[in-house]
N, C-alpha and C positions, 0 to 999 in steps of 0.2 A: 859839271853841270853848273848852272848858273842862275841869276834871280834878280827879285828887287822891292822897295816898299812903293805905295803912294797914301794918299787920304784923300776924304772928302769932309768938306763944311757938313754940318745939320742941316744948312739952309739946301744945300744942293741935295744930302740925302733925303731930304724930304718930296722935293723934287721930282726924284727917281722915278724911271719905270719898274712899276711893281716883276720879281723875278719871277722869270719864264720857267715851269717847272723842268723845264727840257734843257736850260743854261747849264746847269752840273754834266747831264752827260755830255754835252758841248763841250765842255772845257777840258772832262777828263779826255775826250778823243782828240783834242789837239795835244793835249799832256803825250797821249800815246804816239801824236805821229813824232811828236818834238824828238822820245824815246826813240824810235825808228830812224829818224833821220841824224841823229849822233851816232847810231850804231851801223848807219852803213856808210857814215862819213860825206855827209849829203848837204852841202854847205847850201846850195840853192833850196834845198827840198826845208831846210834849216828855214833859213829869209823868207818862204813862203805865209811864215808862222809867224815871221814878226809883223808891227805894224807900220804903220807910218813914219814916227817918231820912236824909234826903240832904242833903249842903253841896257848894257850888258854889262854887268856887275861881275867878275871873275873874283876870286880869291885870292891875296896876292898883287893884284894888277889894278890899274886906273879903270876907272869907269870907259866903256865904248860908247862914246854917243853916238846916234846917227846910223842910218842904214849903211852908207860907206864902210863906217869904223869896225858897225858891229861885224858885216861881212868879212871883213877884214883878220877881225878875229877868228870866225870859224874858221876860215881858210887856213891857219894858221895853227890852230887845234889841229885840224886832221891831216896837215903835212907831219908832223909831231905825232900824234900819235892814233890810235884805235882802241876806241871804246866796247865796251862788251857792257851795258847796262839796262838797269830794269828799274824803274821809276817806282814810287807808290805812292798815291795820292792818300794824303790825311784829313784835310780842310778844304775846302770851296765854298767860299760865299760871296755873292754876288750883288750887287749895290746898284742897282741901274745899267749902265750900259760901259761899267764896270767893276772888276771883281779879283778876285787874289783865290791864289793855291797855293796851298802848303804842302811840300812835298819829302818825300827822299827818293833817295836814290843809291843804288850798291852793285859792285858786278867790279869787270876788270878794266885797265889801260895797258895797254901794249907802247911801249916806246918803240916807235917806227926805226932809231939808229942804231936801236940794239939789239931789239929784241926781248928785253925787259917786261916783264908781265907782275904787274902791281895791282892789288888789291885796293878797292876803289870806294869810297862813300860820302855820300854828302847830303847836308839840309839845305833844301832849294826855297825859296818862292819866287813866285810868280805873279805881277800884277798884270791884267788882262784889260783892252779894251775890247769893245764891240764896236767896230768899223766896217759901213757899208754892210752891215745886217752877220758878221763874224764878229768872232773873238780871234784874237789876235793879242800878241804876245807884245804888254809897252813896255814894262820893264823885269828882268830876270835877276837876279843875287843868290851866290851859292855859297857854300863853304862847309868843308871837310866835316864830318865826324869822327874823322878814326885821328888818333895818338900819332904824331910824327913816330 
């Protein structure tokens, strides 16, 4: 799973449009379909979720910038392997016409060459825009909680 930070000036949060009571469930159901579409290996149904301008933060790995790159990356996750997880939102707070979640996430990965079934956890965020009246996924950062 994956993630990312941003910020905003004062001057711009002030700015802000005031939050939409309805932006939290918003955001956890694209959280959910994100969940859905790692677990059925769904690199398009993935893309759908990102935004414009997206960079994928993997653990381990160089930043993916770019709708190409990030593609690129799924694609390459789920040649490698299969996910079995289950997401849980902690934080959501929403800043205008964007916003950040804090997450985890825990369940299994299947290594596609072997057959290896590995126990899986990580602490994600998520920074979200809201483009063309959605949220959308601008930048992702993950990394491990469990003990090598």
């Amino acid at each position: 799973m994956w993630l990312i930070a941003g910020c905003q000036t004062a001057a711009s949060a002030t700015r802000a449009s005031p939050t939409r009571t309805e932006d939290p469930v918003e955001i956890k159901e694209l959280l959910l379909q994100y969940q859905q579409a790692l677990n059925q290996s769904d690199a398009k149904a993935v893309m759908a979720l990102y935004g414009r301008e997206p960079v994928f933060m993997p653990q381990h790995a160089p930043a993916m910038v770019g709708r190409d790159a990030v593609h690129a990356a799924y694609d390459h996750v789920f040649a490698t392997l299969r996910l079995a997880v289950r997401f849980e939102v902690h934080e959501v707070e929403v800043l205008g016409d964007q916003a950040w979640a804090r997450t985890s996430s825990a369940g299994q990965q299947t290594l596609l060459a072997t057959g290896q079934v590995k126990e899986e956890g990580n602490n994600e965020l998520f920074v979200l825009r809201r483009e063309a009246g959605a949220w959308r996924i601008h930048r992702y950062l993950f990394a491990t909680n469990r003990a090598p």
